[in-house]
C-alpha positions in Angstrom: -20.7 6.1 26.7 -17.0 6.1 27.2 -14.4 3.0 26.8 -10.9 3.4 28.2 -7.5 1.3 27.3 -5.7 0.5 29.8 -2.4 -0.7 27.8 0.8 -0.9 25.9 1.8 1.2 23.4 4.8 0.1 21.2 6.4 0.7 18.1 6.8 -2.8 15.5 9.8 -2.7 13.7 9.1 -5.2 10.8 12.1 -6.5 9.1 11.8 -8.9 6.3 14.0 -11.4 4.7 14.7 -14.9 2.8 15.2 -16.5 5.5 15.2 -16.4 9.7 19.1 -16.2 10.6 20.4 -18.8 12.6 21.8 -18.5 16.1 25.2 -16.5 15.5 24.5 -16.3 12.4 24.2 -12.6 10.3 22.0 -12.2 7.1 21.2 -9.5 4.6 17.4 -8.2 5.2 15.1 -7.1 2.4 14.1 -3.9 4.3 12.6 -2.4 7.1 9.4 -0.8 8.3 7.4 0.6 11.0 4.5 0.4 12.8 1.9 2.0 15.1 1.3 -1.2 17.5 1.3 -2.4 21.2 -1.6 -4.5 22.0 -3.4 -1.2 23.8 -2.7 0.8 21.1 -4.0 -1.6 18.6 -7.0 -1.9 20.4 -7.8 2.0 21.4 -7.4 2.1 17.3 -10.3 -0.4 16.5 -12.5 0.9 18.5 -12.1 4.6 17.2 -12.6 3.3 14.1 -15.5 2.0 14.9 -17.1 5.0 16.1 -16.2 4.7 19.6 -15.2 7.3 22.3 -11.8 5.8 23.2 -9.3 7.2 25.4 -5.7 5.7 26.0 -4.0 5.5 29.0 -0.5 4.5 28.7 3.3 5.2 28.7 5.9 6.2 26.4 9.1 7.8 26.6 10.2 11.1 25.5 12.0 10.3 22.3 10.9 10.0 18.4 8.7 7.0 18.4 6.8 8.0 21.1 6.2 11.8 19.6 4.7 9.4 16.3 2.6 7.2 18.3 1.0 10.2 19.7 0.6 11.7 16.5 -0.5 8.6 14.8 -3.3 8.0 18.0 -4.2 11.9 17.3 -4.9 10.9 13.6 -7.2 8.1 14.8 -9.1 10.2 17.0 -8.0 8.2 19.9 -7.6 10.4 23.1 -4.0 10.8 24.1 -4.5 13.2 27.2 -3.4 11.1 29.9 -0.3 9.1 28.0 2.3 10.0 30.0 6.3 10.9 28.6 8.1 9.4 30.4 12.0 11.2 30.0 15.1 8.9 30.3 13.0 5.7 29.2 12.8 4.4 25.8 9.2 4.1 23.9 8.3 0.3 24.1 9.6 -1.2 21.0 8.7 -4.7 19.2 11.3 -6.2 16.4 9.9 -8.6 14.3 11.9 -10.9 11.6 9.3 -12.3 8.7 10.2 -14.8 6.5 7.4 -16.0 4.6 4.8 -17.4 6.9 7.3 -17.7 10.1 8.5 -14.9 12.5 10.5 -13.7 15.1 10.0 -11.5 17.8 11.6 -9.6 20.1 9.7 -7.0 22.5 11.5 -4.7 24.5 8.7 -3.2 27.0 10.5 0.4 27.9 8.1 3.1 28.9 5.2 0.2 29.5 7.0 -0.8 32.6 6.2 2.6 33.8 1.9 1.8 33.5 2.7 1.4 37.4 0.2 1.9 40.5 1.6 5.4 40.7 0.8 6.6 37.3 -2.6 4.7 37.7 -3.2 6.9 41.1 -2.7 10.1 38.6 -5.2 9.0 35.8 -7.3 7.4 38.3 -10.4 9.5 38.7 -10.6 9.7 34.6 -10.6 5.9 34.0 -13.3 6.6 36.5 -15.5 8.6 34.4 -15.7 5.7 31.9 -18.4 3.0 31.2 -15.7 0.0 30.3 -12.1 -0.7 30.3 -9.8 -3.0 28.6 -6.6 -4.5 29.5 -4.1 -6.5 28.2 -0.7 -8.3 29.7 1.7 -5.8 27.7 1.8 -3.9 31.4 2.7 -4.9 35.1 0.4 -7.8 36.4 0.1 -6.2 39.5 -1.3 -3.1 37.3 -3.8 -4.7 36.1 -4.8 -6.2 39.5 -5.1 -2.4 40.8 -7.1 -1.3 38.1 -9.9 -4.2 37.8 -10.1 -3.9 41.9 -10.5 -0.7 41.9 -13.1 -0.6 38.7 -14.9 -3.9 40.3 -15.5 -1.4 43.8 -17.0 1.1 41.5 -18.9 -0.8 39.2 -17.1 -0.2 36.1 -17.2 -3.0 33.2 -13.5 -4.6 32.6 -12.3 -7.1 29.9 -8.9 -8.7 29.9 -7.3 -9.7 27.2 -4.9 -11.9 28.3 -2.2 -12.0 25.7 0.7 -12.8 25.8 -0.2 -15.8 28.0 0.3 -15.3 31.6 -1.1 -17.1 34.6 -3.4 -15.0 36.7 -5.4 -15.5 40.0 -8.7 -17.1 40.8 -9.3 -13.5 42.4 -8.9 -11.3 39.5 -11.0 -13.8 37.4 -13.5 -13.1 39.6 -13.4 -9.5 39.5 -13.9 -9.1 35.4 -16.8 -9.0 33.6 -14.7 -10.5 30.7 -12.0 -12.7 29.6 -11.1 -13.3 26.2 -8.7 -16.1 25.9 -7.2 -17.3 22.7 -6.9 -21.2 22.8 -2.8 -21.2 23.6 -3.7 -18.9 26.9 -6.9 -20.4 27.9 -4.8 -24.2 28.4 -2.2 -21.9 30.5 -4.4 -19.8 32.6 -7.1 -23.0 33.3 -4.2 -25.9 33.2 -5.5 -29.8 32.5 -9.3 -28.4 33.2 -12.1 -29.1 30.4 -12.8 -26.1 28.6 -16.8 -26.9 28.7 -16.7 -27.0 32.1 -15.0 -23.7 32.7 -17.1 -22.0 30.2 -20.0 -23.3 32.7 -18.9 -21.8 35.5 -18.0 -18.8 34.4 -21.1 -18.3 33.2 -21.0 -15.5 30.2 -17.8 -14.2 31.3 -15.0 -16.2 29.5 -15.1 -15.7 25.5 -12.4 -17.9 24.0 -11.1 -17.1 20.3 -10.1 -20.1 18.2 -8.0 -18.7 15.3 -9.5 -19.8 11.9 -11.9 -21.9 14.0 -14.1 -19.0 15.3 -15.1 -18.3 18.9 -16.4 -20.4 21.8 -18.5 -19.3 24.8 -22.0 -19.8 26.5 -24.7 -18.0 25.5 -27.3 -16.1 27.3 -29.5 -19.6 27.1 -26.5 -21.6 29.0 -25.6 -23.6 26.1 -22.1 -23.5 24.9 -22.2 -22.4 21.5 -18.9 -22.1 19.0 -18.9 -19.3 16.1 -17.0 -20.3 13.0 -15.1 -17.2 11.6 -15.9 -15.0 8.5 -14.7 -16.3 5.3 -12.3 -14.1 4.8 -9.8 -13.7 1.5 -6.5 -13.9 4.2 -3.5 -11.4 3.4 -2.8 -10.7 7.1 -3.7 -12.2 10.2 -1.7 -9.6 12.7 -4.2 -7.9 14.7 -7.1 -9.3 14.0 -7.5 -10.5 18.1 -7.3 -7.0 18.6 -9.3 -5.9 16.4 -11.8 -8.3 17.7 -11.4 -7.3 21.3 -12.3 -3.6 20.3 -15.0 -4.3 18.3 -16.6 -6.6 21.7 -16.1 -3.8 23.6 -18.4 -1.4 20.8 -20.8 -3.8 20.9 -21.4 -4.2 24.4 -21.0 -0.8 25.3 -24.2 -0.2 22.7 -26.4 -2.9 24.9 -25.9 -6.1 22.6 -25.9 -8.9 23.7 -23.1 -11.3 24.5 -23.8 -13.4 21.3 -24.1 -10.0 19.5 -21.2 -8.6 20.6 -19.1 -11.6 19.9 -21.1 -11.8 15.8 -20.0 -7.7 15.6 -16.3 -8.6 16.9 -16.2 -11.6 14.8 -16.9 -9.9 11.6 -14.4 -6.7 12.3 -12.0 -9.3 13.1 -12.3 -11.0 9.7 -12.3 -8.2 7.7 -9.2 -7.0 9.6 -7.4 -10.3 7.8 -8.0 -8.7 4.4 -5.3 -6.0 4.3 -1.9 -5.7 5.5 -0.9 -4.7 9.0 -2.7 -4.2 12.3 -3.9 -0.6 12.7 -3.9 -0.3 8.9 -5.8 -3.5 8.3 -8.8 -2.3 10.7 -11.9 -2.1 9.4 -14.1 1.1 9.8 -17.9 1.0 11.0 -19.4 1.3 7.6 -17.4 -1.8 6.4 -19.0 -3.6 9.4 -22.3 -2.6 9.1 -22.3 -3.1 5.1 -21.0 -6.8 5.9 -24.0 -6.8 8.4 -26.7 -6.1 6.4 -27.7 -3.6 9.3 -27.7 -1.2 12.1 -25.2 -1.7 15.0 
């Protein structure tokens, strides 16, 4: 069983400081890092480390991020051979200003842009051959379109993970098997309608994550059910939506159930708050499994 990423690929540039700068204003940071990140990415990441068969198909340009994002998917045992180097277009790059609890951020797309219906015809038998693919709204919206219509013709499993919040259509609602709203997008993409209701009638299909509050969705006996979250000892929160989409995706692609998928995502996704950074921060099968008391 294989699971393909559909997805961005970017590099976080983390600054920290005392303080976010004003408008005009110019401040002294406290230093600078980077990180593997881009939802896709982060996602093809948690599932590898969950003992997954992942491959990624994305962009990035020819230049010196995108050589270490490669490297750094290499390390993860994430399959890079369909990202495509794109030459004369930067790697997709976020900045991000922390200050304490707040930040800033700044994403400059580059090489993601370039996830177009053309480079989608190239990879296109290969997403073919797999059993479930995941998307994101880091890439073209009309991208995404292609690929779910295409997978929907051929019977091929697709999540969307609809961050950051975009509208989409009715028809490409229709056309996943999953949506996995976080509160914020799930009031954008079904505006002034009652969440119970849409959880109703699209029955099993939408899963919405709550934050600290857990997950909502309707379980395989029609009753909407909500999950709280692990207890978790918080150091940091970033990734942890990705990691729970990748862990959803292991789950279902090893026949759980939606409730079962959602209790195996919900626990990766909490023990992803426990260390620092996204990639870094995601938890490996054992971890899971050890927190489960079980077999996956």
């Amino acid at each position: 069983m294989k699971i393909g990423v559909v997805g961005s690929i970017n590099m976080d540039l983390v600054i920290r400081t005392n303080r976010i700068p004003s408008k005009g204003e110019t401040i002294i940071g406290d230093n600078l890092i980077d990180f593997p990140g881009g939802k896709g990415a982060n996602q093809a990441v948690a599932i590898s480390r969950l003992g997954e068969n992942v491959t990624m198909f994305g962009c990035v340009g020819r230049d010196q991020y995108g050589e270490c994002l490669i490297q750094n998917f290499k390390d993860e045992k994430v399959n890079t051979d369909y990202i495509r180097e794109i030459d004369g277009v930067s790697t997709g790059v976020a900045v991000i200003t922390v200050c304490d609890d707040d930040n800033s951020i700044i994403v400059i797309p580059g090489a993601n842009n370039c996830v177009d219906k053309d480079y989608i015809d190239s990879v296109k038998d290969k997403i073919l051959e797999h059993n479930l693919i995941i998307l994101q709204n880091e890439i073209p919206m009309e991208t995404i379109e292609y690929v779910v219509d295409f997978c929907h013709e051929n019977g091929i499993k697709t999540i969307l993970n609809p961050a950051p919040a975009k509208k989409i259509s009715k028809n490409l609602i229709d056309k996943l098997s999953y949506l996995t709203p976080n509160e914020h997008e799930v009031a954008l993409i079904f505006e002034g309608e009652n969440i119970d209701e849409i959880l109703n009638k699209y029955d099993q299909k939408l899963i919405i994550t709550l934050g600290e509050n857990g997950v909502k969705f309707l379980d395989e006996n029609k009753e909407i059910v909500k999950v709280p979250c692990r207890k978790s000892n918080v150091i940091d929160t970033t990734g942890a939506g990705d990691t729970f989409n990748g862990a959803f995706c292991v789950g279902l692609i090893h026949g759980k159930k939606l409730s079962g998928s959602i209790k195996f995502a919900n626990i990766a996704a909490g023990l992803s708050t426990e260390k620092f950074g996204a990639q870094s921060g995601m938890p490996y099968l054992n971890e899971v499994l050890e927190e489960m008391g079980g077999e996956l």
